[in-house]
C-alpha positions, -999 to +999 in steps of 0.1 A: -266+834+262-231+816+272-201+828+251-196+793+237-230+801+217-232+817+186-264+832+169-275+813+138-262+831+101-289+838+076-282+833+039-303+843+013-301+832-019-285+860-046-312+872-072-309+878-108-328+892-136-340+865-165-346+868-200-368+847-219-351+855-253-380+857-271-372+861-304-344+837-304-359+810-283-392+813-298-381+800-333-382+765-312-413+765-303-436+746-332-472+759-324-487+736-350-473+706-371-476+701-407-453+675-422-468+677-458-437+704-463-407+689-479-371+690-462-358+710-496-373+741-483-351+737-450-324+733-471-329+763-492-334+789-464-303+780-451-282+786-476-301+813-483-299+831-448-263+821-446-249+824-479-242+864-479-223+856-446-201+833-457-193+854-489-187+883-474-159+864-453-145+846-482-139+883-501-123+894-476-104+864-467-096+853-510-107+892-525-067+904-521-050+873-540-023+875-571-038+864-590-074+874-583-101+846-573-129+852-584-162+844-572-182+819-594-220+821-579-234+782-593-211+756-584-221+744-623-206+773-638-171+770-629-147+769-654-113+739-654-083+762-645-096+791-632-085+801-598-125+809-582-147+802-548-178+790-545-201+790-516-224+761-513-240+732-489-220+704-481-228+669-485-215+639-475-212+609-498-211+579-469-226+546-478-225+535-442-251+567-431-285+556-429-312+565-454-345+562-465-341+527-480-336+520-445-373+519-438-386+506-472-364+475-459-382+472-430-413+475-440-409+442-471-389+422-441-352+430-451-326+429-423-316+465-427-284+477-417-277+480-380-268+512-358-238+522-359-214+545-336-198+562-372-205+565-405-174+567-416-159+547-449-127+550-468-147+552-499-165+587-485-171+618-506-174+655-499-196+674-521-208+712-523-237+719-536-264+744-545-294+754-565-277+738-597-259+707-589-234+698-564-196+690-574-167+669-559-140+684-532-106+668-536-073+682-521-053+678-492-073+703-468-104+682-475-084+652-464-071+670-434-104+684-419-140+670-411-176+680-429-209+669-420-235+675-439-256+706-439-227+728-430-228+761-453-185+766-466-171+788-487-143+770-506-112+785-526-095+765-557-099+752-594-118+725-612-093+696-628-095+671-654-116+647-638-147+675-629-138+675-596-128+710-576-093+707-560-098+728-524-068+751-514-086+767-487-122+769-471-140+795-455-170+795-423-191+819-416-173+823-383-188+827-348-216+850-349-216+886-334-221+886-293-242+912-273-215+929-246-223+917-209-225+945-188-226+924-156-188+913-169-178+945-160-190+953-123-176+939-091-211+925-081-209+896-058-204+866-082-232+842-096-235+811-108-259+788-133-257+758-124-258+730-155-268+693-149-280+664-173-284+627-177-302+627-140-314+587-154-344+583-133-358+547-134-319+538-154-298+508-138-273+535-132-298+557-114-286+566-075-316+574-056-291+592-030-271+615-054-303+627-068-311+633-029-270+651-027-280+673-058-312+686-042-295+695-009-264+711-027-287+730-047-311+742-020-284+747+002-295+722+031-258+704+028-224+713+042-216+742+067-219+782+063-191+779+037-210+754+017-245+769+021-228+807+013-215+789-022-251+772-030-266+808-023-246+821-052-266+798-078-293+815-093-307+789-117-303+757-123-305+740-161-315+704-163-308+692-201-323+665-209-327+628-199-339+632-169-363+600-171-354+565-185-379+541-188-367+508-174-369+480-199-397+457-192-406+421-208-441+424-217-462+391-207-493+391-229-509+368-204-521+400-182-551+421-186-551+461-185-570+475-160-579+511-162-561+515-196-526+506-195-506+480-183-484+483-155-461+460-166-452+483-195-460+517-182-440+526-151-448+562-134-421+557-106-396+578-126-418+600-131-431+605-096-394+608-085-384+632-106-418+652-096-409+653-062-370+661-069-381+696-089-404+704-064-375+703-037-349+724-058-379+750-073-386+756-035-355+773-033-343+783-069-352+782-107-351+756-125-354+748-165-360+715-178-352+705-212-361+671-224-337+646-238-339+620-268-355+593-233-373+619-222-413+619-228-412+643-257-413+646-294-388+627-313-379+652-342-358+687-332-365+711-315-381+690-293-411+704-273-414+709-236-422+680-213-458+682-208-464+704-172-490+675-166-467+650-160-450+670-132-480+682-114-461+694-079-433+713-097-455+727-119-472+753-094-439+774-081-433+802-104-399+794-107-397+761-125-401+761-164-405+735-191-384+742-221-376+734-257-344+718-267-325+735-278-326+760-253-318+801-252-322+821-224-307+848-207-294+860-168-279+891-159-269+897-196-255+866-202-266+850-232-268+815-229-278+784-251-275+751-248-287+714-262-296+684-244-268+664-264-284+647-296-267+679-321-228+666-312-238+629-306-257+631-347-219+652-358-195+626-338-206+598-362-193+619-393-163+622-383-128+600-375-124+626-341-134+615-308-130+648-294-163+662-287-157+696-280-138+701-311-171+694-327-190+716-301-163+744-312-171+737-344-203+746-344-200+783-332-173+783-361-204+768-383-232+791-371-251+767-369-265+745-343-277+712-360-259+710-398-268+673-400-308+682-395-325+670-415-305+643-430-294+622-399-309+644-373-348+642-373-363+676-371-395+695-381-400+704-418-396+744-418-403+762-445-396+800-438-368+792-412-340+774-399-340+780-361-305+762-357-286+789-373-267+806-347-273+844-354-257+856-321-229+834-301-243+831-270-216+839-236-223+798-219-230+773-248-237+739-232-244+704-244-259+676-222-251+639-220-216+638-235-189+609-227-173+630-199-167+670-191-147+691-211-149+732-209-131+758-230-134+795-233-142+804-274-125+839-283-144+851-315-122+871-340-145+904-326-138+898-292-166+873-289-163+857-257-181+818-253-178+795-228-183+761-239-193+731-216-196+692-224-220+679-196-214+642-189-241+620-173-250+628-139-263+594-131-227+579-147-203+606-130-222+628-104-208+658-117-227+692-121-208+723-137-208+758-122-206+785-144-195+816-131-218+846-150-194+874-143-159+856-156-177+828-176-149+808-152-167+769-149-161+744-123-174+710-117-192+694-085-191+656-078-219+646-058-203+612-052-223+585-028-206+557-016-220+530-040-207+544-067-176+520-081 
């Protein structure tokens, strides 16, 4: 061998220890459906499970006050002057938000109202109720705050003269209590998840050669040693949710079927592509797939994994997985949970803000995942539980298929320690975002082709 030759560098990919979460991400998983349950029982477990929380936070937040507050349990029973809290379910009064007599509409061949990007109306209401009757918020920090509905609040102040209970302060349940990660602690070699969404296969935005960039970054098959050395560190890769969008097709009436559909309105193609793109990646590394509101899923939250049968080739490595969204799982310790977009994009309309990670924050502040299911937000009709209700903050807390990316590290008042990630479109931006499992530090990665404008 000539000195000018050097011997080729193995790399071999980092390994890490997963954890399905079980009894958090099997609350997801609906194992039969029965929608002759009404959406009141939702309603009442929630406050129920939540309730104690929140009032334990608002004593010791509103117990010390001169005068005393007292705590007035039915939001019927409070008494005009009296300094008191209540804790309750908030509602939103908006006569722009959509509602039942939407569809009734429809159905006798009414225009109904069109979608729209808010709900918002100077004539809106905030309400808290409970198992009596709901009542009116007034005050300043109602006017200087957002609510969406569904959100469980503890609220400090007095009834006045018109019935309605003037607010001086409110009170969350606060960010839910975090397991410690011991791999946070070490000086391991660092590790990375790697989150992606939006991938738009079959969209007009869809890039056929950054999908092919992704799949080379993340198997490693792109770039020098350096490069390859910094793809071996990834040891799973997330894909939330719209991963697949059906092109839109003018149907001519004038064809036949053959063999049971039409191909002029049934396209496989993105299908087939994204087939082959998993079974590339899951080669090398594992891969979860969550499916997004395009995605061939159900419609109603938590939505159920894509079928394996439409993904026959990824489906036989062991490392590639089909997932609800939501989403919890766990690697190396850290907790991490994460939504395929439709939570924040149902909240955004409810509010003036166009800061989406506010309302992402917001939600760990909430405990609870989805507020606005069921009233906006379709989901299942549970009876016994509400699986959105955060009952440990996770360490990475993700959302797919936001405007653009946005990160912030969430510092719970016990230490609580959550890394919170906007993903924007990958087909829009080619971005994906590293998250680093022992600092929680995230970068992005922009898989840019030369087409893009």
């Amino acid at each position: 061998m000539s000195s000018m030759e050097t011997e080729p560098v193995s790399i071999s990919r980092r390994q890490a220890v997963f954890d399905s979460l079980g009894p958090l991400q099997e609350k997801f998983v609906v194992k039969s459906r029965d929608y002759k349950m009404q959406y009141a029982h939702l309603y009442f477990m929630r406050l129920m499970l939540m309730r104690p929380i929140v009032l334990e936070h608002a004593q010791q937040k509103w117990g010390s006050l001169d005068p005393k507050a007292k705590h007035v349990e039915k939001v019927l029973d409070v008494q005009q002057g009296d300094i008191s809290y209540l804790v309750g379910t908030v509602y939103m009064d908006m006569k722009l938000k959509p509602n039942i007599l939407d569809d009734i509409t429809k159905d006798h061949w009414i225009a109904a109202q069109p979608d729209r990007p808010k709900y918002i109306d100077d004539s809106d209401s905030v309400y808290l109720e409970d198992e009596s009757g709901r009542v009116k918020l007034t005050g300043p920090k109602i006017n200087s705050d957002f609510f969406v509905t569904g959100v469980i609040m503890g609220v400090l102040g007095s009834e006045d003269t018109d019935g309605d209970f003037k607010v001086i302060d409110i009170c969350y349940a606060g960010e839910a209590p975090q397991e410690q990660s011991s791999l946070m602690e070490t000086d391991e070699a660092d590790k990375y998840v790697a989150l992606v969404s939006g991938l738009g296969i079959g969209s007009n935005e869809f890039k056929p050669l950054e999908l092919d960039l992704l799949a080379e970054f993340l198997t490693g098959e792109i770039g020098g040693t350096k490069e390859q050395t910094n793809s071996s560190s990834i040891v799973r890769v997330i894909i939330a949710g719209n991963s697949i969008i059906i092109p839109d097709i003018v149907e001519d009436d004038t064809k036949t079927k053959k063999y049971g559909y039409d191909r002029s309105t049934f396209v496989t193609e993105p299908t087939k592509i994204l087939d082959r793109f998993l079974q590339e990646i899951c080669s090398s590394v594992a891969v979860d797939i969550m499916p997004g509101d395009k995605d061939p899923s159900s419609v109603t939250m938590p939505q159920q994994p894509i079928h394996p049968a439409l993904l026959p080739s990824a489906r036989g490595f062991s490392t590639f997985q089909s997932v609800t969204n939501p989403y919890w799982s766990g690697v190396d310790n850290v907790t991490i949970l994460g939504t395929s977009g439709q939570t924040i994009d149902d909240i955004y309309k409810y509010v003036k803000s166009e800061n989406r990670l506010e309302m992402a924050i917001k939600t760990l502040n909430w405990r609870h995942l989805a507020p606005t299911t069921p009233d906006t937000l379709w989901c299942y009709p549970f009876k016994d539980i509400d699986p959105f209700i955060m009952h440990q903050a996770p360490h990475i807390y993700f959302i797919g298929n936001q405007d653009k990316f946005a990160t912030e590290l969430v510092t719970g008042k016990q230490g609580q320690r959550t890394r919170v990630v906007m993903l924007p479109s990958f087909a829009l931006t080619g971005t994906i975002a590293l998250v680093n499992l022992r600092t929680l530090e995230c970068h992005t990665v922009c898989l840019s082709s030369s087409t893009r404008k």
